[in-house]
C-alpha positions in Angstrom: 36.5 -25.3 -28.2 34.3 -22.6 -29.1 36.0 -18.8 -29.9 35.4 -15.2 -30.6 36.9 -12.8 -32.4 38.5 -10.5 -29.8 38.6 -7.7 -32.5 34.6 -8.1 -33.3 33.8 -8.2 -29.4 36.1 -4.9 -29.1 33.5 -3.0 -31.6 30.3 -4.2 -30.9 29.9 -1.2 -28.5 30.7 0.6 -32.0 27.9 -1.6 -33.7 25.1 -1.0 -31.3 25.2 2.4 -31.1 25.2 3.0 -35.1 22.3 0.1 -35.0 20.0 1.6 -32.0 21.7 5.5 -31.6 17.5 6.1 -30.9 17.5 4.0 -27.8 21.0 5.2 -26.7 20.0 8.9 -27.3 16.6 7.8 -24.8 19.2 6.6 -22.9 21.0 9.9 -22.5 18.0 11.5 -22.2 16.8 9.0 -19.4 20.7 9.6 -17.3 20.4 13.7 -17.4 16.3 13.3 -16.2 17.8 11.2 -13.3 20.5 13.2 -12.7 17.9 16.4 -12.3 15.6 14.2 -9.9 18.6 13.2 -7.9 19.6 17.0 -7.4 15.9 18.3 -6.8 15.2 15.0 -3.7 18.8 16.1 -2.3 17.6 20.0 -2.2 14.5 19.0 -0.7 15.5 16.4 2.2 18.6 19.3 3.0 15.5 21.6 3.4 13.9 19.4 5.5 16.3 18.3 7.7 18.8 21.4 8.0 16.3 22.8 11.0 16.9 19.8 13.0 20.5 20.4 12.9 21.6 22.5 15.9 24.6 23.9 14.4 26.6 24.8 11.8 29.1 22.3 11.5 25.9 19.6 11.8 24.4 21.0 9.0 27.1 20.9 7.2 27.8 17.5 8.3 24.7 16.2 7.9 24.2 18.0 4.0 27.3 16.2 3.1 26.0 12.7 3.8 22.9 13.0 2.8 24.2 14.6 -0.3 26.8 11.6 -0.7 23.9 8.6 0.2 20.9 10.1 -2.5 23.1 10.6 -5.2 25.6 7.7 -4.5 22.7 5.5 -4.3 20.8 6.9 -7.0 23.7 6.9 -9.5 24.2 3.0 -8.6 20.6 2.2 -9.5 20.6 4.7 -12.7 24.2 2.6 -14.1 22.4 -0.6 -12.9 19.5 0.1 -15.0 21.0 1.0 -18.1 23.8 -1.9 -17.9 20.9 -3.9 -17.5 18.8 -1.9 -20.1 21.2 -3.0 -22.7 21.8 -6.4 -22.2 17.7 -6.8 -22.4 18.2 -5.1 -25.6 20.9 -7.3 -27.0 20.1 -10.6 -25.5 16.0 -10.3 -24.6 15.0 -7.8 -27.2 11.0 -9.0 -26.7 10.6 -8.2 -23.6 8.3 -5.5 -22.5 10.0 -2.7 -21.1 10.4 1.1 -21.7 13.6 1.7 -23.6 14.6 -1.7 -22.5 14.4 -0.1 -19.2 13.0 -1.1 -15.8 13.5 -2.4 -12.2 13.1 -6.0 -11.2 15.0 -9.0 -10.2 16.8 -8.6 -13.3 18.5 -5.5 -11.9 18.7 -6.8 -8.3 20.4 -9.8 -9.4 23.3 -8.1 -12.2 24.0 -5.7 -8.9 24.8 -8.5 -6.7 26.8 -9.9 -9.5 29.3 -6.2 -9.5 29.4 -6.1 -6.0 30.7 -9.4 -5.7 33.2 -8.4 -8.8 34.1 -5.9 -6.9 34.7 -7.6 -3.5 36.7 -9.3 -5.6 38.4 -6.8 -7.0 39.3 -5.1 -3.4 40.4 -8.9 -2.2 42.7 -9.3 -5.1 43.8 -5.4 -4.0 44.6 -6.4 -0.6 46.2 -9.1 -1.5 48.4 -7.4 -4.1 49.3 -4.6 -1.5 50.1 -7.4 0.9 53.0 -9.5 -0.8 54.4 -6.0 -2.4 54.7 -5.1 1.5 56.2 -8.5 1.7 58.5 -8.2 -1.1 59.7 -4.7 -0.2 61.4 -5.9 3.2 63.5 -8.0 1.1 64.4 -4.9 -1.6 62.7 -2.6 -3.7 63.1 -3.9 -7.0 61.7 -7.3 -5.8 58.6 -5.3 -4.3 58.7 -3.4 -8.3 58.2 -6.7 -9.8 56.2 -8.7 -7.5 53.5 -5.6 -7.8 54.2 -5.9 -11.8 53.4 -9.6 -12.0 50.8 -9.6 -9.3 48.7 -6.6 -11.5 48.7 -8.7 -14.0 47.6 -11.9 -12.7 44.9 -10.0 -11.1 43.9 -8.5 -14.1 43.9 -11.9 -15.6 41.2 -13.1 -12.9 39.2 -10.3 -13.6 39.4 -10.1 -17.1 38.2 -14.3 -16.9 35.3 -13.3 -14.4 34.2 -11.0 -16.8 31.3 -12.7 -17.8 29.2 -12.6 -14.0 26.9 -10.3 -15.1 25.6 -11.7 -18.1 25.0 -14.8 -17.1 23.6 -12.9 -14.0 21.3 -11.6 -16.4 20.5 -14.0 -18.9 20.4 -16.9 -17.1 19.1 -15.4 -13.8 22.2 -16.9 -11.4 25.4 -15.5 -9.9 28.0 -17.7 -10.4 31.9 -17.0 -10.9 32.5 -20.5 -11.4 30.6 -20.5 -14.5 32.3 -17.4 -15.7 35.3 -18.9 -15.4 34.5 -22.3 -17.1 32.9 -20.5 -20.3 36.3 -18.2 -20.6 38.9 -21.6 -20.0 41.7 -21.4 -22.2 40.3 -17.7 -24.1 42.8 -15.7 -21.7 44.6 -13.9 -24.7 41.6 -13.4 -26.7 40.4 -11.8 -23.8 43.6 -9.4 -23.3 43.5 -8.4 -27.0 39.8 -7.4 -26.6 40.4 -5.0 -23.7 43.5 -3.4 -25.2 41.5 -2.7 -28.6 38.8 -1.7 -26.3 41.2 0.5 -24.8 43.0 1.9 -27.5 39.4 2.5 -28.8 37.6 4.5 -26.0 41.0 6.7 -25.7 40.6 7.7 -29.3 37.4 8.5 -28.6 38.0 10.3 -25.6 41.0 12.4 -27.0 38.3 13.2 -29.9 35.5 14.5 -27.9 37.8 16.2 -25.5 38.9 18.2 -28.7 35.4 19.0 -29.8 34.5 20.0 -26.4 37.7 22.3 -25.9 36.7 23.9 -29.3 33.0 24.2 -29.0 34.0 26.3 -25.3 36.3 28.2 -26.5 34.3 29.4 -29.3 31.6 30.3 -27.0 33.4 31.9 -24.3 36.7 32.9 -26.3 40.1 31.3 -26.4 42.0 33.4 -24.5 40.8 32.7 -20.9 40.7 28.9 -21.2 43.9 29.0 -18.9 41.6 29.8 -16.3 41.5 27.8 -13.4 39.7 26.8 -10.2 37.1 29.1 -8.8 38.1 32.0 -11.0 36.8 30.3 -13.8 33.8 29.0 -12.6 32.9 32.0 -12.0 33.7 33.9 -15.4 32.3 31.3 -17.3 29.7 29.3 -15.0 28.3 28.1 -18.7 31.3 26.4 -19.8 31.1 24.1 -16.3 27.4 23.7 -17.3 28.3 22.7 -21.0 30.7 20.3 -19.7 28.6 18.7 -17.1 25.7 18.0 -19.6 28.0 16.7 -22.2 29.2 13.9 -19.8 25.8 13.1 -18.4 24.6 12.8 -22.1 27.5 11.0 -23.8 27.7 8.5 -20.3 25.5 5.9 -21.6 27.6 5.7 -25.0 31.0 5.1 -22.8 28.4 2.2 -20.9 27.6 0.7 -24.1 31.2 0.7 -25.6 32.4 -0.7 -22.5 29.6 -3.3 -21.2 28.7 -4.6 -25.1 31.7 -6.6 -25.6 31.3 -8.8 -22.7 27.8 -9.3 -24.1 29.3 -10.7 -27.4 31.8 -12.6 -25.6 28.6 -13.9 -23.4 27.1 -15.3 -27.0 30.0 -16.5 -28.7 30.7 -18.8 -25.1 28.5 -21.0 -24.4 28.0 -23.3 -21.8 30.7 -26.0 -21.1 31.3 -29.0 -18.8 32.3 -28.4 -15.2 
């Protein structure tokens, strides 16, 4: 039965970025370019459909969803293309493409493959919700535990499917079945890979939260950082700037920590017998 090691799979985020930081850093610079274009086609359509809105509250209205659709949408296709823009770099490396980036079937195809994760997902939701209804009419503490043991056995489906999207994108087909097959009897390997994975990226987190929180209070001063809400924004409009670029920028690092294990797991898997 083939194997991986659920520790190497949980750094190989780690690996690519210290291998090809130059292509993640185009990557950053690629997600804060979109970001900008997204912002300057919502200004424009608001300016171009706002005098077609008789009144206030259908401008308002209307600014809202058109606001929610372009940059909704866009931010789909941006995460789409990066996902994909690193799995072309780890598993088709040749291929011509800017940055490892571009739109094709490729893309098309690993989309379907997360919505249908994610229909999933809200199925296995419902579902959850459903018997913990169920179980609650017989006593709470039933209800607790039903919920308990249903979270995880959903997380265990998930965690099994999680190999849809590259073999979306390597072997150009959407297939949970195959995901399924490839990660037979690799369940635990699987659960120790997403809880180094986790304890990993919260590390990570709690450090760049730090270096943030210093790096703003050095600029603005330490003394106001209690600030809240509106107030703040307002004294310090550049620390909500600073804040906004460094998670745009830093974005496709967290994609790449989190989508580049799945990608190992793809390799060390290979096809089995139905």
């Amino acid at each position: 039965m083939a194997a991986f090691s659920p520790s190497d799979a949980a750094i190989e985020g780690f690996r690519v970025i210290g291998a090809r930081w130059r292509v993640v850093v185009g990557w950053s610079l690629f997600n804060l370019v979109m970001l900008i274009a997204l912002f300057v086609a919502m200004v424009v359509l608001l300016v171009g459909t706002m005098p077609f809105a008789g009144t206030r509250e259908a401008a308002s209205t209307l600014g809202a969803v058109i606001g929610a659709v372009i940059v909704g949408l866009g931010e789909v296709i941006v995460q789409v293309t990066l996902i994909c823009g690193l799995m072309r770099l780890e598993l088709r490396p040749d291929e011509p493409a800017f940055l490892h980036l571009r739109i094709g079937r490729d893309e098309l195809r690993v989309l379907g493959a997360l919505l249908l994760l994610a229909l999933v997902a809200a199925l296995l939701a419902a579902l959850l919700v459903g018997v913990i209804l169920l179980g609650a009419r017989a006593s709470p503490a039933l209800a607790v535990l039903v919920g308990f043991v249903g979270a995880i056995g959903g997380y265990g489906v998930l965690l099994r499917l999680g190999l849809v999207s590259p073999i979306a994108f390597a072997e150009r087909r959407i297939s949970l079945a195959e995901s399924w097959r490839r990660t037979r009897g690799q369940f635990w390997s699987l659960v120790g890979m997403a809880l180094l994975l986790l304890c990993f990226a919260a590390l990570l987190a709690v450090i760049v939260w730090f270096a943030l929180f210093l790096l703003s209070g050095a600029a603005t001063g330490f003394s106001d950082l209690d600030l809240s809400g509106v107030e703040a924004m307002q004294a310090h409009p550049g620390r909500y700037v600073l804040q906004l670029a460094v998670q745009v920028l830093l974005a496709p690092f967290w994609l790449v920590i989190g989508i580049a294990p799945w990608i190992a797991v793809y390799r060390a898997l290979p096809a089995r017998e139905a």
